[in-house]
C-alpha positions in Angstrom: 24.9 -7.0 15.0 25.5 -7.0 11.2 28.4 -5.2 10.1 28.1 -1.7 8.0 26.2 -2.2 4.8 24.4 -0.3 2.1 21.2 -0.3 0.8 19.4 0.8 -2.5 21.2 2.6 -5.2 21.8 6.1 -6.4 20.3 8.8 -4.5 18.0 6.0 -2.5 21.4 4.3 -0.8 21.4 4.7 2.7 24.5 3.4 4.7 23.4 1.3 7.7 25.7 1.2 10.8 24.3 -1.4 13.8 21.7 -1.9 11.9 20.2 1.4 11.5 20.7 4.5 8.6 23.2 6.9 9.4 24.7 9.7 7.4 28.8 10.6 8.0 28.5 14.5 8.9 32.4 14.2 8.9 35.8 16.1 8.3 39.3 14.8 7.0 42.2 15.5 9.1 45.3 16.7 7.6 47.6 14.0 5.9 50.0 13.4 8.7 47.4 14.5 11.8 46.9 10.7 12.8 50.9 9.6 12.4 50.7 10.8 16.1 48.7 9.9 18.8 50.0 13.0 21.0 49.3 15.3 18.3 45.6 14.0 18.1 45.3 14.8 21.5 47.0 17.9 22.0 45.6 19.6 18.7 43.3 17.5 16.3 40.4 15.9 19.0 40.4 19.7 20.9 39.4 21.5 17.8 36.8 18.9 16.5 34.9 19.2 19.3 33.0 22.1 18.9 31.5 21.0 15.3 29.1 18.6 16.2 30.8 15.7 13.9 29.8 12.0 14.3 32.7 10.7 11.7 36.2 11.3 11.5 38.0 10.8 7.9 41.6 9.8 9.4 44.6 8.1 7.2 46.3 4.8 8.3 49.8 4.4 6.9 51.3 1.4 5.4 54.8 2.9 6.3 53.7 2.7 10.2 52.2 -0.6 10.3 54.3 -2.2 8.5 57.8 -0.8 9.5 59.9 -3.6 8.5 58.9 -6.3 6.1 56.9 -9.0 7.7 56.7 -7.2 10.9 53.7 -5.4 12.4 52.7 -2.6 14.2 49.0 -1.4 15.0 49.8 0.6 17.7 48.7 3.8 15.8 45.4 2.2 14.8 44.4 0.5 17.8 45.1 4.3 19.7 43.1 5.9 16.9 40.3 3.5 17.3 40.3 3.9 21.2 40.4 8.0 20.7 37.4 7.7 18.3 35.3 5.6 21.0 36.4 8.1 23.5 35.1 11.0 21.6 31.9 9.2 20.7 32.5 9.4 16.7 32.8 6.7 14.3 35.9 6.2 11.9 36.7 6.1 7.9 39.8 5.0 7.4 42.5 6.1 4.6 44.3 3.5 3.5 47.6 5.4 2.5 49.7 2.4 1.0 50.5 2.4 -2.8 49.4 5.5 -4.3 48.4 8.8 -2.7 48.1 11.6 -4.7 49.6 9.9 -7.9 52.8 8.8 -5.7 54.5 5.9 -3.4 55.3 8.3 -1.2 53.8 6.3 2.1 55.1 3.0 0.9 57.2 1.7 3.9 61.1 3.1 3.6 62.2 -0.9 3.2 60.2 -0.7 -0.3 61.4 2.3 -1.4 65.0 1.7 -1.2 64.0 -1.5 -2.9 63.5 -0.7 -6.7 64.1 -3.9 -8.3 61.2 -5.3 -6.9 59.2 -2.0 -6.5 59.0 -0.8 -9.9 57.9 2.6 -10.6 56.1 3.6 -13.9 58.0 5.6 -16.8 56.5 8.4 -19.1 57.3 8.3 -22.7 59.8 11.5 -22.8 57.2 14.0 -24.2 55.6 16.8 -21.7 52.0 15.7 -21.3 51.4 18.8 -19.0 52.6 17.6 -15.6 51.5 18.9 -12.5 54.7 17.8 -10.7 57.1 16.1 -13.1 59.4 17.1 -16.1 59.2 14.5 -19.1 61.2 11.7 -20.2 61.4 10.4 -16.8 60.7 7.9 -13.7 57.7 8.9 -12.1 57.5 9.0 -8.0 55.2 6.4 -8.3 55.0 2.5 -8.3 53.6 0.8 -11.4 50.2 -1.1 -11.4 51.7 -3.3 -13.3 54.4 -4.4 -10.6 53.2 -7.8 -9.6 56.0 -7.7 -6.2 54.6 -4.6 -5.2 50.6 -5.0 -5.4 50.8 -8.0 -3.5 53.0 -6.6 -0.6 50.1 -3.6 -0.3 47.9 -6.6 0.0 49.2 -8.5 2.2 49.5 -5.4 4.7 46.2 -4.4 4.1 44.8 -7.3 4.7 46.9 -7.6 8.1 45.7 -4.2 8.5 41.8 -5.4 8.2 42.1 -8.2 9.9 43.6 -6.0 13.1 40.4 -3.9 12.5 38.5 -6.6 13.0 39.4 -8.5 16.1 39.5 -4.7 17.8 36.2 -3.6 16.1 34.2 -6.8 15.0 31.1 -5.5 14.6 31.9 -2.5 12.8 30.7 0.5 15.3 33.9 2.2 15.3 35.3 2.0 11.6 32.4 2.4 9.6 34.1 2.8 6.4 37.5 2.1 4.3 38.4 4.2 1.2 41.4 2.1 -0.6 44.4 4.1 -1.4 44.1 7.4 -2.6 43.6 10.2 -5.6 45.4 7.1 -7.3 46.5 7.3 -11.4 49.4 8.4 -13.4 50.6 12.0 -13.3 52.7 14.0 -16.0 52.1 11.3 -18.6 49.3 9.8 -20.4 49.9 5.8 -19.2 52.8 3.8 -17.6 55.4 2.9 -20.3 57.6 0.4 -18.3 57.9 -2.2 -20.5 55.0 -4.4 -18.9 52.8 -1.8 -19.3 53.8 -1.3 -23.3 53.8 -5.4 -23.7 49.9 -5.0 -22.1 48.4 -2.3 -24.4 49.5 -3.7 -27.5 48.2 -7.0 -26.6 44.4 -7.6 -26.9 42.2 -6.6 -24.4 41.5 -8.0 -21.5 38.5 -11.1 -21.5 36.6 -8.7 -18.6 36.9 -5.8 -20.5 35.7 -7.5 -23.6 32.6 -8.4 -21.8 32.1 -5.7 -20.9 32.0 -3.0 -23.4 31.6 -5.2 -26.2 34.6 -4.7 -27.8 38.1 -6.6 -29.0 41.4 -6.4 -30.0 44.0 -4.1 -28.9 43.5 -1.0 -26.6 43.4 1.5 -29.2 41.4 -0.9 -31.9 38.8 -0.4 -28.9 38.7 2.7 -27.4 40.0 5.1 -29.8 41.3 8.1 -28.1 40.3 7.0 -25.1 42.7 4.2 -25.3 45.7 5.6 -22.9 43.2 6.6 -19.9 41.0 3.0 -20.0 43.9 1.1 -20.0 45.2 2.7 -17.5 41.5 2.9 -15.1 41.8 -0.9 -16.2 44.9 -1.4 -14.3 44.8 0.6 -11.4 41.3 -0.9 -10.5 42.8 -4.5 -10.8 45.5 -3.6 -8.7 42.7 -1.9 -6.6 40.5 -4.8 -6.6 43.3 -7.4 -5.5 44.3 -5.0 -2.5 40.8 -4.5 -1.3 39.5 -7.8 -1.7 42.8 -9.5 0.6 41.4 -6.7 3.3 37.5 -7.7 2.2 38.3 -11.5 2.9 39.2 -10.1 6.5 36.2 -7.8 7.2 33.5 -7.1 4.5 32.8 -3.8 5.7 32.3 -0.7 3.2 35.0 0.6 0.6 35.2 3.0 -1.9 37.9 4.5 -3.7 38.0 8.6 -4.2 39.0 10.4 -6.9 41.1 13.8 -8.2 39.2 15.0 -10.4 39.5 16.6 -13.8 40.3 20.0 -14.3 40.4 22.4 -17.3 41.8 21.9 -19.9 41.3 17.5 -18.4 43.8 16.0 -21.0 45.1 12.8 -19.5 48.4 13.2 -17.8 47.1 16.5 -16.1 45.4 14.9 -13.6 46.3 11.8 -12.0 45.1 9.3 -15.0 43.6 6.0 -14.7 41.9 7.3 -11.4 38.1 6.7 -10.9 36.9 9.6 -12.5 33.5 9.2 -13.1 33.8 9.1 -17.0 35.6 5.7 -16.3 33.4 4.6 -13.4 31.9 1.1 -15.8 35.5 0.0 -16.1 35.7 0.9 -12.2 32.7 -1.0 -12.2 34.0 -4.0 -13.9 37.6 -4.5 -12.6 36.8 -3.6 -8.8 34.1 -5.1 -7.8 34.6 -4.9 -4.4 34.5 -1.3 -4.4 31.1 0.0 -3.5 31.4 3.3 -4.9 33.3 6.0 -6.2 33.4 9.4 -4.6 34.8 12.6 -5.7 37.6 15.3 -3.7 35.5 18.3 -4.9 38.4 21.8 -5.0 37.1 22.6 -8.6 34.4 25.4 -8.8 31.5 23.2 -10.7 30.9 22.0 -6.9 26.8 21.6 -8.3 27.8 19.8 -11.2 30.2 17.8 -9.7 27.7 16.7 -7.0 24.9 15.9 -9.9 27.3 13.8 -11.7 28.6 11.6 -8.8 25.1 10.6 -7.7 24.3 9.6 -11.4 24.0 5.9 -13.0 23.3 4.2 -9.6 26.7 6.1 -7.4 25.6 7.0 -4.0 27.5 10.7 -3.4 29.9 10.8 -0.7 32.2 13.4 -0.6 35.2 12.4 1.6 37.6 15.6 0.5 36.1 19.4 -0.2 37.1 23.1 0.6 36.5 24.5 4.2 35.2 27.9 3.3 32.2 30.6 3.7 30.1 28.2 1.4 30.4 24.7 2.9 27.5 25.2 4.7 25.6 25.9 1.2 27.5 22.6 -0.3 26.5 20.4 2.4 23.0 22.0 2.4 22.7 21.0 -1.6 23.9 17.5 -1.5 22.2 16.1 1.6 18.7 18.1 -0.1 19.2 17.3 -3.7 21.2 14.0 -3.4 21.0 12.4 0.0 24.5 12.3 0.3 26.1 9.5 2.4 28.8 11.7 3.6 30.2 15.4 3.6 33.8 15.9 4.7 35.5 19.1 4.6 39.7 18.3 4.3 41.6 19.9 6.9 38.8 19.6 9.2 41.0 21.0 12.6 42.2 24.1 11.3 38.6 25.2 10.8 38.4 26.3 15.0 42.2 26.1 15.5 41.6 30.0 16.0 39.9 29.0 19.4 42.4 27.0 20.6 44.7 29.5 21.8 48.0 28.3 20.1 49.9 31.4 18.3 51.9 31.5 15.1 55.2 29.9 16.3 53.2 27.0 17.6 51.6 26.5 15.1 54.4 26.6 12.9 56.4 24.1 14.6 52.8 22.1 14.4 53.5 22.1 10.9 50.2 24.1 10.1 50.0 27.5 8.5 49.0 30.5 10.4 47.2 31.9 7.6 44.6 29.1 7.5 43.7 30.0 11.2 41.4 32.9 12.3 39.1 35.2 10.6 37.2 33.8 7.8 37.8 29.7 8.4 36.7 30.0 12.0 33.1 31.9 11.1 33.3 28.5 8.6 33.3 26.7 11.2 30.9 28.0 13.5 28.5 27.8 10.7 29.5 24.0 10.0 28.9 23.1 13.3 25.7 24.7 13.3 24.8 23.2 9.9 25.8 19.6 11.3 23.2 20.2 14.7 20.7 20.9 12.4 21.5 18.0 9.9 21.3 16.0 12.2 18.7 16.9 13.8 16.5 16.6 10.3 17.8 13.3 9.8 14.5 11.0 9.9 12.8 13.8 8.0 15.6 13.9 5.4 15.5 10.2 4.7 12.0 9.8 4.5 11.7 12.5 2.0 14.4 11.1 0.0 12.4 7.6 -0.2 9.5 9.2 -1.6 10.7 12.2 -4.0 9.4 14.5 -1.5 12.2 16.9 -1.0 14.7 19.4 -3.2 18.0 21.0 -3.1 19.5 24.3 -4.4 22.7 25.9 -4.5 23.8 29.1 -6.6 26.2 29.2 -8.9 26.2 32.0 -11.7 22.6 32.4 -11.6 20.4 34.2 -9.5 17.6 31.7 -8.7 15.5 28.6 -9.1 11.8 27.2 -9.2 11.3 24.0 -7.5 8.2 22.7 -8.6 6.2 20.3 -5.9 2.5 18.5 -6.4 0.6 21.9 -5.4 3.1 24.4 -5.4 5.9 25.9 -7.2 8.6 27.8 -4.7 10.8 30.5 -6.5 14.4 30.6 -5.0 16.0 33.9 -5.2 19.3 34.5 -3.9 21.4 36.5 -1.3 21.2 37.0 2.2 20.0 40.3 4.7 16.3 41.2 5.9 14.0 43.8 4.8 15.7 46.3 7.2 19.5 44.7 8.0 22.6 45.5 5.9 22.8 44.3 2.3 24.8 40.9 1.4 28.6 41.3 1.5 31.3 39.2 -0.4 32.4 37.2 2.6 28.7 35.8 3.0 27.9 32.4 1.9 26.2 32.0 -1.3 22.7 30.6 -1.3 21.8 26.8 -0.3 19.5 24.5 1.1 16.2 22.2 0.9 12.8 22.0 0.5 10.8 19.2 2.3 7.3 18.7 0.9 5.5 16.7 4.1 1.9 17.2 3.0 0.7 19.4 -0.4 0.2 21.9 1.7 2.6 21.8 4.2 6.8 22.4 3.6 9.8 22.7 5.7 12.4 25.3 4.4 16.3 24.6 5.0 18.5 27.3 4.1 21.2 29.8 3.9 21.3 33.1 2.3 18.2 32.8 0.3 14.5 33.8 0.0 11.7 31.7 -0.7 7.9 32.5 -2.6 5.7 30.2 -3.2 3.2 30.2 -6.0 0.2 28.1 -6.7 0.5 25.7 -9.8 -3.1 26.3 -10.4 -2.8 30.0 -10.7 -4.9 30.6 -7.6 -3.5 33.3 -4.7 -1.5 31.3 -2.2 -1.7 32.5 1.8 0.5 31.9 4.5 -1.3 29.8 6.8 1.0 29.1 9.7 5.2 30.2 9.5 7.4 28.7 12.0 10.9 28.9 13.5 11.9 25.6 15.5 14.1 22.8 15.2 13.9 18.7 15.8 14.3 17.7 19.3 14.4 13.5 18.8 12.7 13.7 16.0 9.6 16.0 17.1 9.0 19.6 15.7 9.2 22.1 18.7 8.1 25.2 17.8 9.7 28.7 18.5 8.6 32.1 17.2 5.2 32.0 15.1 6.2 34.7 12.1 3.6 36.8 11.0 3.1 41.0 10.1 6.1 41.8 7.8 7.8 38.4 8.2 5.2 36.3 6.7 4.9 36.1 3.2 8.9 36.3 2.1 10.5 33.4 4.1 13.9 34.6 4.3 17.6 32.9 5.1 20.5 35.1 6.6 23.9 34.3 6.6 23.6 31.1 9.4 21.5 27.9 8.5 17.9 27.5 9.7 14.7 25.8 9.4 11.1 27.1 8.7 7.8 25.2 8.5 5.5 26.6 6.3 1.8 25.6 5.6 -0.5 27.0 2.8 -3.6 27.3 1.6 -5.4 28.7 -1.7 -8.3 31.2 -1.9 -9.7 33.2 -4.8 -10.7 32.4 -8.4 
């Protein structure tokens, strides 16, 4: 059975697990969720359950694994693994080693104590806008440019790989690997250690060269850009030397994820270096063994965000974004519009915590916080469970669509509508949820999202949530409702439920849960 691969580029990738597509309808766990196996158990698998996931986004830690130096222990994968197959999902592995979140904070406790030979990068004593850290400082975090401490990530991750392997060799269980994480430089524009000053005054590198077509030293070439290429130079040769040790191992899938820019983006704000998709060809050029970059989507321009990540040949995966009222309407837009490989709200188990009967003291002493339990975030997750059935069950339409142009997202943001234009028809998108004679949209509904398939020119399927839908003829002729439909996929096969007809017919409306209509049309008049 060949191990997980991808195929086609861009919004046409599909990801092939045994052989055949599959798309990650998936959650992250919280950061220290998968440090125990109890807790899994006890709290994480019990609330997953109910949302109708087939992936799991869990970190592995090199601080675990790798207790003292030289000396293994996969006990926490080899239980995670075992959990997974128990729960019938597959796995995409975090690997938490250098960098996570613009620190070495989940470098093993031998390493850290060590900082001769782990050396962490400096900034240069003026305050670039740090998130965390004051100027003129040592930054929490190790330097790309340590030699010593790139190598020992390495080396564990390749141990770590190879361990996947011999307990998962043909790649059902962990489908996926994303290679450190939200990596870069934070509260300063680029390392100064002194390797790193030696390195940007020196001429470029020969790759880089070759690649953008330009020489001599960092700032002869890139300008103002200098600080954040050399520094997404860096990181993704450090990168590409960790994941290709855990490659050599088991040539699975990686990717590397990204935190991304956010007002007003001047390097130093955000963790710099990082593959942002603005640096993505030196990404390109450096890592190679990366398959794609993917973005942890908390800013507001989800939409744009989404249409910029499946640009210039990058499949969209989202492994990290909010678990709110709209996730539904997110994961609606980039499965419709860009075929999205994955959809992972962070968090994941807190979403039906509320269900799980544990009260605020226990849930303190879990380390969670009551206020993300209850109320809003467990309507969320009703409605992302629901989404994922019926995700799913569109899947062969989805991807067949997708092969052949035949299908459109939407998603509001500041406007109050769209026109989708097909080979016949033209549908007008207006948005905001209710019927004709229920109560009018509130605040805490979703905002508008969802698909259109086009299966013949006269024929459509409607996915959506909080929306209304008119179609128009692009001819200028009347358009009639033939046949409306509600129903859903049952392995692969439309089953029919209510035909819709009298006052439902014409405007094909969404409320506040996702659903699926089949519409088909037909023209009459002059």
């Amino acid at each position: 059975m060949p191990l997980p691969y991808l195929v086609g580029t861009g919004k046409k990738t599909e990801l092939f697990v045994g052989g055949k597509p599959y798309r990650a309808l998936s959650g992250e766990i919280h950061n220290s969720s998968s440090s125990s196996l109890e807790y899994m158990d006890q709290v994480v698998w019990p609330s997953l359950r109910p949302l109708h996931m087939n992936n799991v986004i869990a970190p592995v830690y090199w601080e675990c694994i790798e207790p003292e130096e030289g000396t293994f222990d996969f006990a926490l994968v080899d239980g995670l693994v075992d959990q997974a197959r128990r729960e019938g999902v597959t796995l995409t592995l975090l690997w938490f080693g250098l960098w996570k979140n613009s620190e070495s904070s989940y470098i093993p406790t031998w390493a850290k104590l060590d900082r001769e030979r782990f050396v962490y990068m400096t900034t240069n004593g003026v305050d670039e806008g740090a998130v965390f850290h004051k100027a003129d400082t040592t930054l929490p975090s190790v330097s790309p440019f340590c030699d010593a401490a790139v190598q020992a990530d390495a080396d564990a991750f390749r141990r770590l790989m190879r361990r996947v392997r011999e307990i998962d060799p043909d790649g059902e269980t962990v489908i996926v690997v994303q290679i450190e994480n939200e990596l870069g430089i934070l509260g300063c524009s680029r390392d100064r250690t002194p390797a790193a000053e030696q390195a940007f005054r020196s001429t470029v590198p020969a790759e880089v060269a070759r690649a953008f077509g330009v020489s001599g030293t960092w700032t002869d070439a890139f300008g103002a850009d200098a600080d954040e290429q050399f520094m997404a130079c860096h990181f993704a040769k450090a990168v590409e030397r960790i994941v290709a040790a855990g490659a050599e191992e088991h040539r699975i899938v990686y990717y590397a994820n990204a935190w991304l820019e956010q007002f007003p983006a001047r390097p130093g704000q955000y963790p710099t270096g990082g593959p942002v998709f603005k640096v993505r060809r030196m990404w390109r050029a450096l890592a190679p063994t990366i398959s794609f970059l993917a973005p942890d989507i908390y800013v507001d321009e989800y939409r744009a965000v989404c249409d910029e990540y499946a640009s210039d040949g990058n499949p969209l995966f989202i492994p990290e974004t909010r678990g709110s009222k709209d996730t539904v309407p997110f994961l609606l837009y980039a499965v419709g519009q860009h075929n999205a490989l994955c959809f992972s709200p962070f968090g994941i188990e807190d979403l039906m915590l509320g269900e799980t009967g544990l009260g605020e003291e226990e849930l303190r002493r879990l380390n969670i916080d009551p206020s993300a339990v209850g109320g809003d975030r467990v309507r969320a997750g009703h409605l992302l469970g629901q989404a994922y059935r019926l995700v799913a069950s569109l899947e062969e339409l989805v991807r067949s669509a997708h092969r052949e142009d035949r299908i459109q997202g939407f998603l509001q943001y500041h406007d109050r509508g769209t026109m989708l234009r097909f080979r016949k028809y033209s549908a007008k998108v207006t948005y905001g949820a209710g019927s004709l004679f229920g109560p009018p949209p509130t605040s805490e509904d979703p905002v508008a999202g969802g698909f259109l398939v086009e299966v013949a020119p006269d024929e459509f399927f409607l996915v959506g949530i909080s929306c209304n839908v008119v179609f128009y003829a692009n001819d200028q002729r009347a358009v009639g409702v033939l046949v409306k439909e509600e129903g859903s996929f049952v392995d692969g096969t439309w089953r029919r439920g209510r035909i819709l007809n009298g006052d439902e017919r014409m405007m094909h409306r969404f409320g506040t849960a996702p659903s699926v209509l089949r519409i088909r049309l037909y023209e009459y008049g002059n």
